[in-house]
C-alpha positions as CSV (number, residue, x, y, z in Angstrom):
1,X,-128.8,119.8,21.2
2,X,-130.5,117.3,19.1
3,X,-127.6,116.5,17.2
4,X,-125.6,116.2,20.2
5,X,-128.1,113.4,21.0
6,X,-127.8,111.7,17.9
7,X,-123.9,112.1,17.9
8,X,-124.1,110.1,21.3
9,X,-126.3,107.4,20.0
10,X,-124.6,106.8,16.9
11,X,-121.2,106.7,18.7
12,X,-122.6,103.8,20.7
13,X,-124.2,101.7,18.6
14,X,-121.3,101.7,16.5
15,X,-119.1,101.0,19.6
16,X,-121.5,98.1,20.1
17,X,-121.4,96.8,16.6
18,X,-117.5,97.2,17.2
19,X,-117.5,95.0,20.5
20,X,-119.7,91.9,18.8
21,X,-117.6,91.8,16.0
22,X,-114.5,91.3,17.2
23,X,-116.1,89.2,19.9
24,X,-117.3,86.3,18.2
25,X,-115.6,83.1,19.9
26,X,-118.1,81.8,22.3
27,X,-115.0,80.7,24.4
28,X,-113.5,83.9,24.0
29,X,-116.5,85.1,25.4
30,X,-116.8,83.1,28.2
31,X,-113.6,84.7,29.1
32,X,-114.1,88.5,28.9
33,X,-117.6,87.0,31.0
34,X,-115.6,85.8,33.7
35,X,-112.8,88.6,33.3
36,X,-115.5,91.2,33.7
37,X,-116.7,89.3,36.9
38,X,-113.2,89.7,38.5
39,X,-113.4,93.3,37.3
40,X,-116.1,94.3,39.3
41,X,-115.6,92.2,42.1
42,X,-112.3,93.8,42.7
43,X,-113.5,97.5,42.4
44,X,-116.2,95.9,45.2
45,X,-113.3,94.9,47.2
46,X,-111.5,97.7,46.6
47,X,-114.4,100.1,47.5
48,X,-115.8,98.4,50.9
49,X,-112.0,98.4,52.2
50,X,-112.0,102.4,51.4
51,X,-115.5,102.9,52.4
52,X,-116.3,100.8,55.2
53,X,-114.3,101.2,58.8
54,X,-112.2,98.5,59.7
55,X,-114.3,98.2,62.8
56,X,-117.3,97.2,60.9
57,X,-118.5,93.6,60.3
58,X,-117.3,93.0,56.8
59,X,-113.9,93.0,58.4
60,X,-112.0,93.2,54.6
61,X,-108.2,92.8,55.9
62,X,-106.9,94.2,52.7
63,X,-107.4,95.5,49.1
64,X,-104.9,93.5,47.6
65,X,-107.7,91.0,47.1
66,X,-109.1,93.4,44.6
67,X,-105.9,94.8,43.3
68,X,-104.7,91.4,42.4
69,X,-108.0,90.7,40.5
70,X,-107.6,93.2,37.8
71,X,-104.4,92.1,35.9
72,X,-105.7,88.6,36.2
73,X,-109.0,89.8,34.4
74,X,-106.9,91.7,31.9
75,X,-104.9,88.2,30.9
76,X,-108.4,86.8,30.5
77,X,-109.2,89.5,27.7
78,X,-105.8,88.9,26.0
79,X,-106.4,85.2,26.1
80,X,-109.6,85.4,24.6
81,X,-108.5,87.7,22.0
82,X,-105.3,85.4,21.4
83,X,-108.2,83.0,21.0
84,X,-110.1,85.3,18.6
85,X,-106.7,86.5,16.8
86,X,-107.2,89.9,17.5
87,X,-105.1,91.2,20.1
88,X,-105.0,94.6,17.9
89,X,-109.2,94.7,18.5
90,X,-109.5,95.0,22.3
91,X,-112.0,97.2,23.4
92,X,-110.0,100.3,24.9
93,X,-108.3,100.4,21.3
94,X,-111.0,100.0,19.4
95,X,-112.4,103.3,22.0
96,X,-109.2,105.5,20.9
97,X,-109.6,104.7,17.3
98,X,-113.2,105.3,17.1
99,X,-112.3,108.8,19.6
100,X,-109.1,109.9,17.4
101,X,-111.4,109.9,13.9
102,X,-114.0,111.9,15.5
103,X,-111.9,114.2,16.8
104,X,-110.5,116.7,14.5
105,X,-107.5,118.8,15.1
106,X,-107.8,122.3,13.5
């Protein structure tokens, strides 16, 4: 159990030391900032349109708010790792490297 623990931590403080490394631009930074901003505001869109009746006060017409704020935060990350010169170091690869040398077929 214990190591399980410790497996878990390792993994992500490593992941961590991964993401500040390849994130050093402040510029690029400002724009995985802002790109994470539209990623959550459009899973909050996307959520109150799905959870809340249309009847209700909000009165969210559509989700294509939301929908149309994800591949716009995805060209922020690729613009501020353009900016960096690592396109090859974005996060979800960096996860499915870090996953595929932990994982051992046998």
């Amino acid at each position: 159990m214990y190591k399980d623990i410790a497996e878990n931590v390792n993994m992500r403080l490593n992941l961590l030391k991964a993401i500040k490394n390849t994130h050093r631009n402040p510029i690029s930074r400002v724009f995985h900032l802002v790109g994470l901003s539209l990623y959550i505001i459009g899973f909050i869109l996307i959520a109150t349109y799905y959870y809340f009746d249309n009847n209700n006060s909000l009165n969210v017409s559509s989700p294509l708010y939301g929908i149309v704020l994800f591949p716009l935060a995805v060209c922020l990350f690729l613009i501020g790792h353009k900016i960096e010169g690592n396109l090859k170091a974005m996060t979800l690869i960096i996860v499915m490297k870090y996953l595929r040398s932990k994982i051992r077929f046998r």
